[in-house]
LOZA-603775 format. One record per atom (N, C-alpha, C): chain; x, y, z. Coordinates in pm, 1 decimal. Layout:
<atoms>
ATOM  chain        c1        c2        c3
ATOM      A         X         Y         Z
...
</atoms>
This chain:
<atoms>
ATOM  chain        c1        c2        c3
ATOM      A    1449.1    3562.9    2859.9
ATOM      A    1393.1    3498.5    2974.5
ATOM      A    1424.3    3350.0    2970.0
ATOM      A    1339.8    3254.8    3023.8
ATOM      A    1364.9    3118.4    3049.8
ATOM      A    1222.7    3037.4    2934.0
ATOM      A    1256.7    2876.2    2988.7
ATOM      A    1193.1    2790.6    2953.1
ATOM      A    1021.4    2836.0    3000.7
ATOM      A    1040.3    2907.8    3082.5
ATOM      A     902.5    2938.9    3167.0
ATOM      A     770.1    2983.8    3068.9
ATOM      A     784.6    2995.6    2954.6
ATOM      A     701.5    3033.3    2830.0
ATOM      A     692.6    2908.5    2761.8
ATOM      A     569.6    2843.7    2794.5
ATOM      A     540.9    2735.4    2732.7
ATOM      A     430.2    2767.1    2622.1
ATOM      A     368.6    2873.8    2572.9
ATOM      A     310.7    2826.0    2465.6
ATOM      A     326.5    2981.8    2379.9
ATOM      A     299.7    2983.3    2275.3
ATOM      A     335.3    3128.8    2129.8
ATOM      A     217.7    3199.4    2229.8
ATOM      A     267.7    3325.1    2152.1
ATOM      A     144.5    3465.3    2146.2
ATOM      A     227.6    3581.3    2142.8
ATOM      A     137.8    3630.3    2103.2
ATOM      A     196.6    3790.3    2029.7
ATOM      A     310.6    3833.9    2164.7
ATOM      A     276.9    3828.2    2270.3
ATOM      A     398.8    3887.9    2392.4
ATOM      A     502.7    3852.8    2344.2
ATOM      A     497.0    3722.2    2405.7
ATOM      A     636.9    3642.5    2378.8
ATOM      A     689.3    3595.4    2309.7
ATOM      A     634.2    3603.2    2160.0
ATOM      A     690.0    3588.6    2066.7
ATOM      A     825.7    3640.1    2001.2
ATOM      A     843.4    3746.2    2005.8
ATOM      A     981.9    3811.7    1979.5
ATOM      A    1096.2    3744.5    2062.4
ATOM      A    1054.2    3740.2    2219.7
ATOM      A    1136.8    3616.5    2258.0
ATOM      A    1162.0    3512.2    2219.3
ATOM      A    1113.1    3432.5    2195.1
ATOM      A    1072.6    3317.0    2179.9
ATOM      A    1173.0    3297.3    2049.4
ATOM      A    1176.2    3361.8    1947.5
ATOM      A    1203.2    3383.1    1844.8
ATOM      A    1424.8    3399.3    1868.8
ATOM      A    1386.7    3486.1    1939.6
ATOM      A    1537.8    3534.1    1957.3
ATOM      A    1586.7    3446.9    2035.0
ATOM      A    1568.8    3354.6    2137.2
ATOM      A    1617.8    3236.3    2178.1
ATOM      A    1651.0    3087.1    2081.0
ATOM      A    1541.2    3092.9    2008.0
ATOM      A    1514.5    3009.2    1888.2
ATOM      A    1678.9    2994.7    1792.1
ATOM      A    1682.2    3118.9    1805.4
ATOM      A    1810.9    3166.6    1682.2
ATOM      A    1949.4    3125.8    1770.1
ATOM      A    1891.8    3172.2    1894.6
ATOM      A    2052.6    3101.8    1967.6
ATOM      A    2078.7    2994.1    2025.5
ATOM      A    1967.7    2911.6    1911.9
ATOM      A    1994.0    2780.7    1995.6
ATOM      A    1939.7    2722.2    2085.0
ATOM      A    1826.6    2801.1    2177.0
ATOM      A    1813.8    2774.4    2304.5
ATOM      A    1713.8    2669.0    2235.0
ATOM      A    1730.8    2552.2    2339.0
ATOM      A    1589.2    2428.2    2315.3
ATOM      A    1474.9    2422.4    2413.7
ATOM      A    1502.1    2532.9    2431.7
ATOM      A    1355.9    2565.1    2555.0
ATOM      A    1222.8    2661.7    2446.3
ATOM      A    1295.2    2702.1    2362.9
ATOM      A    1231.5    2747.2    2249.2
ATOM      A    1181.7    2731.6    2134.5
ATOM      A    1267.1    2613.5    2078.9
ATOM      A    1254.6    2545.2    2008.6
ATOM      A    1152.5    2462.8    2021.8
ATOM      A    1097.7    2412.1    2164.3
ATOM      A    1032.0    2327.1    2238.6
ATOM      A     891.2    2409.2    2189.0
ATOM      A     912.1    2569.5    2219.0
ATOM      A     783.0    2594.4    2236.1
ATOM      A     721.5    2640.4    2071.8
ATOM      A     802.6    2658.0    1977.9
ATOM      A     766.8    2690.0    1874.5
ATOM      A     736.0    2504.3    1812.6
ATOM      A     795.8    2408.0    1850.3
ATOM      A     736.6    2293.3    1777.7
ATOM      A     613.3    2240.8    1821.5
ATOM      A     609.2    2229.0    1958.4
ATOM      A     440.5    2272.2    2019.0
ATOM      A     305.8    2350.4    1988.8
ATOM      A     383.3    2442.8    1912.1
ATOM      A     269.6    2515.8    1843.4
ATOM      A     231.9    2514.7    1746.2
ATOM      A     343.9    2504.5    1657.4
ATOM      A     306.4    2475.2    1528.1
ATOM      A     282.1    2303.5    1446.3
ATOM      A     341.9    2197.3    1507.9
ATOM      A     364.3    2070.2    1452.4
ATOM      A     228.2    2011.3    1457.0
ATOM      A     145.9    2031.4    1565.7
ATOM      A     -25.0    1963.9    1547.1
ATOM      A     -69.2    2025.0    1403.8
ATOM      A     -73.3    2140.3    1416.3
ATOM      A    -104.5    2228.7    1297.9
ATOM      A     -77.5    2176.5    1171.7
ATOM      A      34.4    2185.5    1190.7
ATOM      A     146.7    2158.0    1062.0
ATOM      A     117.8    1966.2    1004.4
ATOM      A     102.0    1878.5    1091.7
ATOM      A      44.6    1732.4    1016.7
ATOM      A     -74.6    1728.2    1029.8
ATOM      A    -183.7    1819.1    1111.6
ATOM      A    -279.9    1798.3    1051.4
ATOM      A    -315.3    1826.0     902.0
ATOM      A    -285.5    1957.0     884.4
ATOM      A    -269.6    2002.8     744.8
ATOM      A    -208.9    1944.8     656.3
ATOM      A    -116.4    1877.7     654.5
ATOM      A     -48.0    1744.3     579.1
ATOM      A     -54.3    1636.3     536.8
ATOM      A    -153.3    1574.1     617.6
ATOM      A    -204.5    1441.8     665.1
ATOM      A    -331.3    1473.6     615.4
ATOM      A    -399.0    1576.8     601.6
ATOM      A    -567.9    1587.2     560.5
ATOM      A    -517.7    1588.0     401.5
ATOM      A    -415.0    1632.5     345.5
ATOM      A    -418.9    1660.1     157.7
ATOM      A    -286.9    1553.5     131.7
ATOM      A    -206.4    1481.2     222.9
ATOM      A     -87.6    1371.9     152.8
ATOM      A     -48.8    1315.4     294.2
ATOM      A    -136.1    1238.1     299.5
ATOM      A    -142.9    1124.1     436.1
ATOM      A      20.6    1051.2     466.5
ATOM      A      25.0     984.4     297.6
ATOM      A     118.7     887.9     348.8
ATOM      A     260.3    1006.8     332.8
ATOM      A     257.8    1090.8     348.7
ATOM      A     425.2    1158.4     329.6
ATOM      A     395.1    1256.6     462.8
ATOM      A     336.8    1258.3     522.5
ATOM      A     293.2    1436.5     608.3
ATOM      A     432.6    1375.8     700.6
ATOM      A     398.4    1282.4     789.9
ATOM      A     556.7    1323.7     837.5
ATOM      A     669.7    1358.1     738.4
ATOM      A     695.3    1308.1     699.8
ATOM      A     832.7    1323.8     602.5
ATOM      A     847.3    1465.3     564.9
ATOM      A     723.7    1529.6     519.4
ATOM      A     725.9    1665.3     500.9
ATOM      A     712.7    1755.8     608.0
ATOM      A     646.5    1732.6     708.9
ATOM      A     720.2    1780.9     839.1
ATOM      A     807.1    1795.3     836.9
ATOM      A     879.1    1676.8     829.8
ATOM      A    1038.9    1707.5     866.0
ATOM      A    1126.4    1786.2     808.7
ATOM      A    1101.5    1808.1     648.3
ATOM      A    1184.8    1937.2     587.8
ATOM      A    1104.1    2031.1     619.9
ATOM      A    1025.5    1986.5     686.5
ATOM      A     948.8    2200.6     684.6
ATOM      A    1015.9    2256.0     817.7
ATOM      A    1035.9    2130.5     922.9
ATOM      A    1156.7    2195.3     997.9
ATOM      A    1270.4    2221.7     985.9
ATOM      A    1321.1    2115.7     860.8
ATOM      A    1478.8    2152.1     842.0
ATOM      A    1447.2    2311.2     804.5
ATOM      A    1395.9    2338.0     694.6
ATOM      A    1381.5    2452.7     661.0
ATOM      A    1385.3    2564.2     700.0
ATOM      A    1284.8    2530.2     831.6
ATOM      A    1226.8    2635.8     970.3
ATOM      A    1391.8    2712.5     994.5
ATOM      A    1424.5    2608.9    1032.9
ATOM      A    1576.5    2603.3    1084.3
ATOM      A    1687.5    2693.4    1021.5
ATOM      A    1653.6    2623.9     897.9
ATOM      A    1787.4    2701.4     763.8
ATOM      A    1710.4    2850.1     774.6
ATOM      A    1593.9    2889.0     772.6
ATOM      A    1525.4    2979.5     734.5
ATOM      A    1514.7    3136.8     859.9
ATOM      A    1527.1    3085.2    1001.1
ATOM      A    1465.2    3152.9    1106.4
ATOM      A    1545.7    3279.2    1144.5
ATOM      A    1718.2    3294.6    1102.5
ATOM      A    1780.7    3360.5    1141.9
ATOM      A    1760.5    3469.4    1040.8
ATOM      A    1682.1    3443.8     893.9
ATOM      A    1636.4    3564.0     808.0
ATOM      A    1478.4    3582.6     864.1
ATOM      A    1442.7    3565.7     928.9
ATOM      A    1268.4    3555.1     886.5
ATOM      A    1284.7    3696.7    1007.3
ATOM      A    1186.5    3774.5    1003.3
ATOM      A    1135.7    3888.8    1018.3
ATOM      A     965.4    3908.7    1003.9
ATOM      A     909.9    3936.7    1102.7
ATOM      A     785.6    3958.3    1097.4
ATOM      A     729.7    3897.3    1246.2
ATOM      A     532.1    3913.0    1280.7
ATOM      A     530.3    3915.3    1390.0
ATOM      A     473.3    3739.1    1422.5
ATOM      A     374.9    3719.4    1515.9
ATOM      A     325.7    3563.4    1486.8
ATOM      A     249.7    3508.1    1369.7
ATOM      A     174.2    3573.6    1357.4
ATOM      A      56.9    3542.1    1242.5
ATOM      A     148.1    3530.9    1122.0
ATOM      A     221.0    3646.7    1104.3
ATOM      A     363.7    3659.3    1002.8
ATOM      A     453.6    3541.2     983.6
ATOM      A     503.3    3460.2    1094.3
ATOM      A     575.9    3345.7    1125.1
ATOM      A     496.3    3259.2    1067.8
ATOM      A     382.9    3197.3    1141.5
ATOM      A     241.2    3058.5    1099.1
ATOM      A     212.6    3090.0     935.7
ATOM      A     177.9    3215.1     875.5
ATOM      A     186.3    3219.0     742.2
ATOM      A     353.3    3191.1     653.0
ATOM      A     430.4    3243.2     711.5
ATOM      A     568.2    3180.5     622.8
ATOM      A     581.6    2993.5     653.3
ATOM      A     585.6    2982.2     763.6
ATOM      A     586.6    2820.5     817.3
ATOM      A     483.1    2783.5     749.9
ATOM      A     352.3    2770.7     655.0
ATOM      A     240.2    2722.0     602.5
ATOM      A     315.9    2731.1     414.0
ATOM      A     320.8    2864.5     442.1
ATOM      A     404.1    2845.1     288.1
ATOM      A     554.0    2769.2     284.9
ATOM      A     625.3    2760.1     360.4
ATOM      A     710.3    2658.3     343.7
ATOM      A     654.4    2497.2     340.4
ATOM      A     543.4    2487.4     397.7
ATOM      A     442.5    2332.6     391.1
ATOM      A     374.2    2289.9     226.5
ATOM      A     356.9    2480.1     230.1
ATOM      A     292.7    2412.1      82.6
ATOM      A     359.8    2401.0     -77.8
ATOM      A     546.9    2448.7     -34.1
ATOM      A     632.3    2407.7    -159.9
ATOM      A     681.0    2314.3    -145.7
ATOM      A     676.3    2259.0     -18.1
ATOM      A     726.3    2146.1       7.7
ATOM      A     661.3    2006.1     -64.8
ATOM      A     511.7    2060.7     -42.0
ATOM      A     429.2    1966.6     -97.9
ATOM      A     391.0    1966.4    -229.7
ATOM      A     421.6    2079.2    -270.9
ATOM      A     440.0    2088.6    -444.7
ATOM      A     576.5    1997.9    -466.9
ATOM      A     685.2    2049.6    -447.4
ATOM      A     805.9    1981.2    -452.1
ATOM      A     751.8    1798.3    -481.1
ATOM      A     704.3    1768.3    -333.0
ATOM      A     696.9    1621.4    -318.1
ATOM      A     576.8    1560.5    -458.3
ATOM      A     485.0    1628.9    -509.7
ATOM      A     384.1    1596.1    -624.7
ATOM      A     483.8    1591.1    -735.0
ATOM      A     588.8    1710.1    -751.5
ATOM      A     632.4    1699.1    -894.4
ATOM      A     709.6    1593.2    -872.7
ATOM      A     761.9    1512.7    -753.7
ATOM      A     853.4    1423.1    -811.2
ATOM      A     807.7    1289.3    -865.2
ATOM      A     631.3    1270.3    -875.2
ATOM      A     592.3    1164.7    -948.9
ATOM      A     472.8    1093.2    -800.4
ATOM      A     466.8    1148.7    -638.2
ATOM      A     417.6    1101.4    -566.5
ATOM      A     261.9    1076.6    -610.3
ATOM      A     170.5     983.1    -562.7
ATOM      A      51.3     966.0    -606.3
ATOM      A     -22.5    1042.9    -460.7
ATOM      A     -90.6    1122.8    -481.0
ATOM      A    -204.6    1138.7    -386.5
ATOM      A    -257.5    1028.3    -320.2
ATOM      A    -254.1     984.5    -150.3
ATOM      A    -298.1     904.3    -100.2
ATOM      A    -404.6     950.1     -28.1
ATOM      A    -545.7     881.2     -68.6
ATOM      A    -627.5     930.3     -14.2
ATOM      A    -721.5     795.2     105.2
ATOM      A    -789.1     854.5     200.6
ATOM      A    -829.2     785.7     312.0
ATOM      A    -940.8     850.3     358.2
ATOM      A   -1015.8     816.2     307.6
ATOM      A   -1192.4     920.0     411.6
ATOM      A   -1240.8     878.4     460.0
ATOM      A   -1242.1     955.7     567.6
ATOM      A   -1321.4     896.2     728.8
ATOM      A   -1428.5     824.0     726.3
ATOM      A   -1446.3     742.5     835.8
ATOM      A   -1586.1     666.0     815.7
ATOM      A   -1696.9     755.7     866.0
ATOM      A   -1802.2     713.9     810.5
ATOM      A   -1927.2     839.0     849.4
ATOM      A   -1932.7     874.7    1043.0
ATOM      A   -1880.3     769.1    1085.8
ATOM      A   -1921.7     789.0    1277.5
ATOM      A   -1777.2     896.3    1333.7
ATOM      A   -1681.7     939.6    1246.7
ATOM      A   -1584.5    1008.8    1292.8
ATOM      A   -1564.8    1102.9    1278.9
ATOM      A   -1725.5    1224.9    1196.8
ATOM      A   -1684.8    1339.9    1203.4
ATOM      A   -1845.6    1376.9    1278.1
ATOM      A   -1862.0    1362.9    1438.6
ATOM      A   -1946.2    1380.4    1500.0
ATOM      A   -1945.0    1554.4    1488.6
ATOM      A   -1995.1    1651.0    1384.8
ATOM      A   -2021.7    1753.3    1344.1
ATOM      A   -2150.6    1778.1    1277.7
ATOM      A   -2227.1    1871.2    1275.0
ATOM      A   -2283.2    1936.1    1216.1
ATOM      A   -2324.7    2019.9    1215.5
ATOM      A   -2420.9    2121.0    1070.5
ATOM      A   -2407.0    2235.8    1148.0
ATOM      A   -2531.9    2281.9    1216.2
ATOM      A   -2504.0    2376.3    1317.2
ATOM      A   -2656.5    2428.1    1394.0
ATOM      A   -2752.7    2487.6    1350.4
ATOM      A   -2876.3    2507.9    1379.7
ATOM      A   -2973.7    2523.8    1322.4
ATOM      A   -3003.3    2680.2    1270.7
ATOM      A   -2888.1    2761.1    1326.4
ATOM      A   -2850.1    2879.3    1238.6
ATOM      A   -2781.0    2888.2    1110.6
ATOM      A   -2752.0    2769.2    1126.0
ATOM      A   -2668.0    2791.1     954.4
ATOM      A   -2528.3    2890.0     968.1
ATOM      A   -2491.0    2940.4    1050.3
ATOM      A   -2343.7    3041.1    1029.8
ATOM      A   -2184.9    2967.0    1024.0
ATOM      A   -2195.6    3047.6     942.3
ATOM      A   -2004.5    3022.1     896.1
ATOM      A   -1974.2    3022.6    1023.1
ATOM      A   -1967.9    3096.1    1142.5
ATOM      A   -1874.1    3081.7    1239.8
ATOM      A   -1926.5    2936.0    1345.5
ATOM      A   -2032.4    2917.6    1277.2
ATOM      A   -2087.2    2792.3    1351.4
ATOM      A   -2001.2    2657.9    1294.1
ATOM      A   -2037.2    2658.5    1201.7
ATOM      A   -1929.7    2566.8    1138.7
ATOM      A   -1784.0    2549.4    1165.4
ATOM      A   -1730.0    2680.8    1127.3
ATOM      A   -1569.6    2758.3    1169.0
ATOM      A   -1523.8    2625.4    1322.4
ATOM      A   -1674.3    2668.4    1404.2
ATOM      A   -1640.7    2635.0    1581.7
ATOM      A   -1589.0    2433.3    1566.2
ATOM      A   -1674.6    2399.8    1482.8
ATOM      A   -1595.8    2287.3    1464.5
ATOM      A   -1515.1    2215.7    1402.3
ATOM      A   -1404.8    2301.5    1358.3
ATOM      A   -1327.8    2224.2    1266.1
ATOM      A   -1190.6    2249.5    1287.1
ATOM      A   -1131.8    2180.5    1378.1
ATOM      A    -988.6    2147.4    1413.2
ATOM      A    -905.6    2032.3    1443.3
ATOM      A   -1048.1    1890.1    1482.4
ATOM      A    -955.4    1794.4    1482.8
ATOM      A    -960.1    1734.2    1369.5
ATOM      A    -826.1    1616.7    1356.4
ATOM      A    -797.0    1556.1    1278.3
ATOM      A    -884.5    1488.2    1136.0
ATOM      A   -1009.6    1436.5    1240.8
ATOM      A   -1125.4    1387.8    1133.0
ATOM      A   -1196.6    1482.2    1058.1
ATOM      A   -1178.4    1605.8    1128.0
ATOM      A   -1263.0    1733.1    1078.1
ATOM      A   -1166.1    1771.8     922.1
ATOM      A   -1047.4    1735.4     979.6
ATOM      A    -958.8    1840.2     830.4
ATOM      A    -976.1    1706.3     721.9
ATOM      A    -975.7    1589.4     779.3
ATOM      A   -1011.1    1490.2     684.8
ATOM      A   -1096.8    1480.3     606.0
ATOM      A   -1235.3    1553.6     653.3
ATOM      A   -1357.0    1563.5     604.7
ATOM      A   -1368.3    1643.4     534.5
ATOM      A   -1279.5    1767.1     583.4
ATOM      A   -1299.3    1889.9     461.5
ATOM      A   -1233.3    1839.1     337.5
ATOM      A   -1112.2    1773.4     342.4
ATOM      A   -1017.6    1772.4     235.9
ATOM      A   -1073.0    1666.9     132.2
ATOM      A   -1192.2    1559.2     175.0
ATOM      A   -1297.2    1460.1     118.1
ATOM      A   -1433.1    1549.2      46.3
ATOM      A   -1433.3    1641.1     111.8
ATOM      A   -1591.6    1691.1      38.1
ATOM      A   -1580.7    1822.1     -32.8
ATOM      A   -1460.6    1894.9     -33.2
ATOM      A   -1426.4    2020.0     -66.2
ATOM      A   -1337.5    2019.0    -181.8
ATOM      A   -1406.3    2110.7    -330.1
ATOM      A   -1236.0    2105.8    -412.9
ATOM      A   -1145.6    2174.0    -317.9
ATOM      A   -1026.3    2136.3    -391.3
ATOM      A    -899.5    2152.1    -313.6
ATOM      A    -847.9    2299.3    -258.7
ATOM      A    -925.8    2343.5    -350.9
ATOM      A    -835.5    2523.2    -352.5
ATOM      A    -966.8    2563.4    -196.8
ATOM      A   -1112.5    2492.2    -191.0
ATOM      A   -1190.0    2566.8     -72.4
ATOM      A   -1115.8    2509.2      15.8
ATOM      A   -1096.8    2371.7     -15.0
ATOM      A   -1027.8    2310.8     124.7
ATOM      A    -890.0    2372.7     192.9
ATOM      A    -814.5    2425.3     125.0
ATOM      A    -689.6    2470.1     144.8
ATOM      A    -723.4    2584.3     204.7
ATOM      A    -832.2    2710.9     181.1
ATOM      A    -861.4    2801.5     312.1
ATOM      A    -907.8    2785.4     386.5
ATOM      A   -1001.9    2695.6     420.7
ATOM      A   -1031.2    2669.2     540.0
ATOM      A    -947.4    2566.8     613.8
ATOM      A    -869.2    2495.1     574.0
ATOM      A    -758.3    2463.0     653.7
ATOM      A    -639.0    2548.9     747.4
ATOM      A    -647.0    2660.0     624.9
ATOM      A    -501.1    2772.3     677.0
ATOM      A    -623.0    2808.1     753.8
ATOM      A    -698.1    2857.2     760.9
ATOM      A    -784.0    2967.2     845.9
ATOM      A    -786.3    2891.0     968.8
ATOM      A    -842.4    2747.5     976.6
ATOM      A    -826.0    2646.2    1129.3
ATOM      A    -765.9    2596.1    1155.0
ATOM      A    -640.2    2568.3    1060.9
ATOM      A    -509.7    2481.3    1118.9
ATOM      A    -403.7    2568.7    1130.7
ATOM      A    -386.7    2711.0    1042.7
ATOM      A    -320.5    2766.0    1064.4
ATOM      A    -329.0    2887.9    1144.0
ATOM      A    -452.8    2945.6    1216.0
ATOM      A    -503.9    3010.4    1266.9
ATOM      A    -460.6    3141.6    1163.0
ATOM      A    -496.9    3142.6    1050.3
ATOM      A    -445.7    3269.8    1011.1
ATOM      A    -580.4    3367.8     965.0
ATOM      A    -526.4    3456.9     952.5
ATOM      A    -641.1    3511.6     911.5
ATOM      A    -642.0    3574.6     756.7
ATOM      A    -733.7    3648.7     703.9
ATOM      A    -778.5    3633.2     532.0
ATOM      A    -656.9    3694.4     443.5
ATOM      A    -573.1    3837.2     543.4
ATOM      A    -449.0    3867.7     480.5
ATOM      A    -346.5    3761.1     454.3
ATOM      A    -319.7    3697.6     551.7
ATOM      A    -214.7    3598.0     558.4
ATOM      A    -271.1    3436.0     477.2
ATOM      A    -394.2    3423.2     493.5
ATOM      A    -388.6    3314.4     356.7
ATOM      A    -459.4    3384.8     241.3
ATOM      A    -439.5    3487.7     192.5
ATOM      A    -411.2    3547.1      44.3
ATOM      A    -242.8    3577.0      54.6
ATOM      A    -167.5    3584.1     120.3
ATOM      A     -10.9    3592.4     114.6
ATOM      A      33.7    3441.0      87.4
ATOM      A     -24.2    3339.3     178.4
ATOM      A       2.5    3224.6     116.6
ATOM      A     -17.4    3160.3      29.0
ATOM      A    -151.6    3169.8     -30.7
ATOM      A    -195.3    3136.3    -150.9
ATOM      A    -137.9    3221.2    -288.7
ATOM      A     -65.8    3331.5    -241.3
ATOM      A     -86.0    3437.0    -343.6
ATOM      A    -219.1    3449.3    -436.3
ATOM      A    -298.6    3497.9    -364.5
ATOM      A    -431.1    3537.2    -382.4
ATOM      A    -492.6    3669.3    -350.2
ATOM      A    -565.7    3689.4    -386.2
ATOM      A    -611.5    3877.7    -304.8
ATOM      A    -728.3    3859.5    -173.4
ATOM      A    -727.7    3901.7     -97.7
ATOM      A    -805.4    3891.0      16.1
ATOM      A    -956.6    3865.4     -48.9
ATOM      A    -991.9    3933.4    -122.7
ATOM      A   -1151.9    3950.9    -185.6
ATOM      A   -1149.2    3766.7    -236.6
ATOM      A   -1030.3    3706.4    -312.1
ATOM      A   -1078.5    3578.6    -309.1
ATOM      A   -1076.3    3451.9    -240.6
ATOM      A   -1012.7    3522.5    -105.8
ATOM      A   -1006.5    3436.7       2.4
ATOM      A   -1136.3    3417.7      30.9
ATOM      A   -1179.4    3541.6      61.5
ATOM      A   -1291.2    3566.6     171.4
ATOM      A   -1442.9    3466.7      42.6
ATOM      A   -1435.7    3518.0     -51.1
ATOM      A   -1534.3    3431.4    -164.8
ATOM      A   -1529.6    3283.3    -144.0
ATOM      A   -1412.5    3246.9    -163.2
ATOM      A   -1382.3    3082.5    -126.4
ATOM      A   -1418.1    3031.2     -28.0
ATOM      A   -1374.9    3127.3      82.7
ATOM      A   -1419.4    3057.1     220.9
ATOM      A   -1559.9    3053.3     265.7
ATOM      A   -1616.8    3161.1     184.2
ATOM      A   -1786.5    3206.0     223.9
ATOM      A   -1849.6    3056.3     116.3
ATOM      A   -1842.0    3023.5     -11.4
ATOM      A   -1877.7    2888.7     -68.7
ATOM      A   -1815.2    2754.9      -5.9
ATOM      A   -1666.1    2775.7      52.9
ATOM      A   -1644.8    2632.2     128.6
ATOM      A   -1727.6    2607.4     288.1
ATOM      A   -1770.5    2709.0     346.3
ATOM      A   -1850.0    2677.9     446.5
ATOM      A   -1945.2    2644.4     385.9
ATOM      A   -2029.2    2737.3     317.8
ATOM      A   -2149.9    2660.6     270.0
ATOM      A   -2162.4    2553.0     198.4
ATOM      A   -2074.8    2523.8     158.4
ATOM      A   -2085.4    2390.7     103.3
ATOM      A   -2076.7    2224.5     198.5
ATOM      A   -1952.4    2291.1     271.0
ATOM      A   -1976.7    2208.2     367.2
ATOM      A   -2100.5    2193.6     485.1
ATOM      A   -2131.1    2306.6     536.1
ATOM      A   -2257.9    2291.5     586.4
ATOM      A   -2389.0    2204.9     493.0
ATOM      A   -2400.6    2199.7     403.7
ATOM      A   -2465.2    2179.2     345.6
ATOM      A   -2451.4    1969.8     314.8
ATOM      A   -2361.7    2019.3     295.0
ATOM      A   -2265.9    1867.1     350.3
ATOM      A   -2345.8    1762.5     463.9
ATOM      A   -2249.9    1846.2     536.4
ATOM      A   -2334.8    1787.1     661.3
ATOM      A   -2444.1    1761.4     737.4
ATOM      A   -2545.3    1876.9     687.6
ATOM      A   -2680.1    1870.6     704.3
ATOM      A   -2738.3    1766.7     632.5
ATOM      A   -2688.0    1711.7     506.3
ATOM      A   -2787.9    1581.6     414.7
ATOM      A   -2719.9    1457.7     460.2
ATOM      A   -2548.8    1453.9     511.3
ATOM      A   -2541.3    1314.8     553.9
ATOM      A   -2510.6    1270.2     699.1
ATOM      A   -2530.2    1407.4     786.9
ATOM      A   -2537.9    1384.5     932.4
ATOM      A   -2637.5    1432.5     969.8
ATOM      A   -2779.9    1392.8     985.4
ATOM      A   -2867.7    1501.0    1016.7
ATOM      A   -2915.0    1464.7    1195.9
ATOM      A   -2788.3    1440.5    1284.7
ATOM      A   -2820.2    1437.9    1398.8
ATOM      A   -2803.4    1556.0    1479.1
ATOM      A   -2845.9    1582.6    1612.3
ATOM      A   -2822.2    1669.7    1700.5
ATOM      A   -2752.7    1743.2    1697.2
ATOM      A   -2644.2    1816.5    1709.3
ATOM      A   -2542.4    1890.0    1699.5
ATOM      A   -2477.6    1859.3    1834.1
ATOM      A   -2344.8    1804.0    1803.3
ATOM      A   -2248.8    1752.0    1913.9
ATOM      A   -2126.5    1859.4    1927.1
ATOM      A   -2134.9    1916.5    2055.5
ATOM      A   -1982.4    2003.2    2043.4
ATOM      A   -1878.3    1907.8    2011.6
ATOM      A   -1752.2    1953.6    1981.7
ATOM      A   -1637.3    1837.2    1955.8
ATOM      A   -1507.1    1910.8    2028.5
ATOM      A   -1416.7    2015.6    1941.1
ATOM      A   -1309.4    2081.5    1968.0
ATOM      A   -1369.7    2206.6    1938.2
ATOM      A   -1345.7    2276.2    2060.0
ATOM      A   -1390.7    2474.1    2046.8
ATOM      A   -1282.7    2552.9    1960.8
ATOM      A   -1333.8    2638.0    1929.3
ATOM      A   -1221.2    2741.8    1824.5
ATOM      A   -1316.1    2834.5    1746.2
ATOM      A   -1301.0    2957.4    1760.2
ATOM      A   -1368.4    3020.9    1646.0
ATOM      A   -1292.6    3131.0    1564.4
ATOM      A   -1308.9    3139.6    1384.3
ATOM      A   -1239.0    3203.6    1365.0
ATOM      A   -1315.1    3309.1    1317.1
ATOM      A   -1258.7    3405.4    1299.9
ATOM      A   -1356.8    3523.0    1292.1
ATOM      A   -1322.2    3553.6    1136.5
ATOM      A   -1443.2    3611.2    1054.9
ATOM      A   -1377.7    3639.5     910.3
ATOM      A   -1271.5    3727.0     886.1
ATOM      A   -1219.8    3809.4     921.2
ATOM      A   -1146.8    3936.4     924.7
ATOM      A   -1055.0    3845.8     906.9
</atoms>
């Protein structure tokens, strides 16, 4: 078909995909649209000062990589996440220092509701200050699933494929990184509850 497919999903994905490979930049358009917010938020929340730079080989990569890759969307966002995260191994072993930057307390207008649920929490955590906040109050390994789970929209199979992990310790991690973060936020934001960015991910 045409440029007329402006954003991913399971339909048009196989398209999308097979234009991709031939070049077409109407496709290209729509796969960097979808994935690149994703892709530096997640970058920028765990290695600030390099996330572009590592962007950028995670597209060279994309690139070198797309005419083998096989599988459906969720399949794609989990290989594109694991190419983010050897990249970023790569960039640590060569001697880089972790640059770190945590938000000021007025920029993560979140907290959680007076139900206490993981998916309550889940609902707010996609912008920028949000992945900042997780990657500040969370060890690294909770922070890293709940990032793939909201930045990468994946779900518990696909970040135990990325992590190489087993689903049972996804789902453990993510059930202590919500609560922890809720917990978080309830002792050093204890205001109203402000919607921010909608999204919910479901545990499955």
């Amino acid at each position: 078909m045409t440029a007329a497919i402006h954003f991913l999903e399971d339909v048009s994905f196989e398209e999308v995909v097979a234009a991709a490979r031939a070049s077409e930049p109407w496709a290209a358009e729509v796969l960097f649209r979808d994935l690149q917010p994703r892709l530096l938020r997640f970058l920028r929340s765990v290695e600030p000062r390099a996330a572009d730079d590592l962007a950028g080989e995670v597209w060279l990569a994309i690139a070198r990589g797309l005419p083998a890759f096989r599988g459906d969307l969720a399949g794609f966002r989990a290989w594109v996440f694991s190419i983010a995260r050897r990249r970023l191994a790569d960039h640590r072993r060569t001697g880089a220092r972790r640059a770190t930057h945590p938000s000021a307390n007025d920029t993560f207008e979140a907290v959680a509701s007076p139900d206490r649920t993981d998916d309550t929490v889940l609902d707010r955590l996609s912008a920028q200050d949000a992945t900042d906040r997780i990657a500040a109050v969370l060890p690294p390994d909770q922070a890293e699933v709940l990032l793939l789970r909201v930045l990468g929209d994946l779900d518990v199979a696909h970040v135990a494929e990325v992590l190489d992990r087993t689903p049972n310790w996804v789902r453990v991690t993510q059930h202590r990184a919500l609560r922890r973060l809720a917990a978080t936020l309830e002792k050093n934001l204890p205001a109203p509850v402000m919607d921010t960015v909608p999204g919910t991910i479901c545990s499955a």
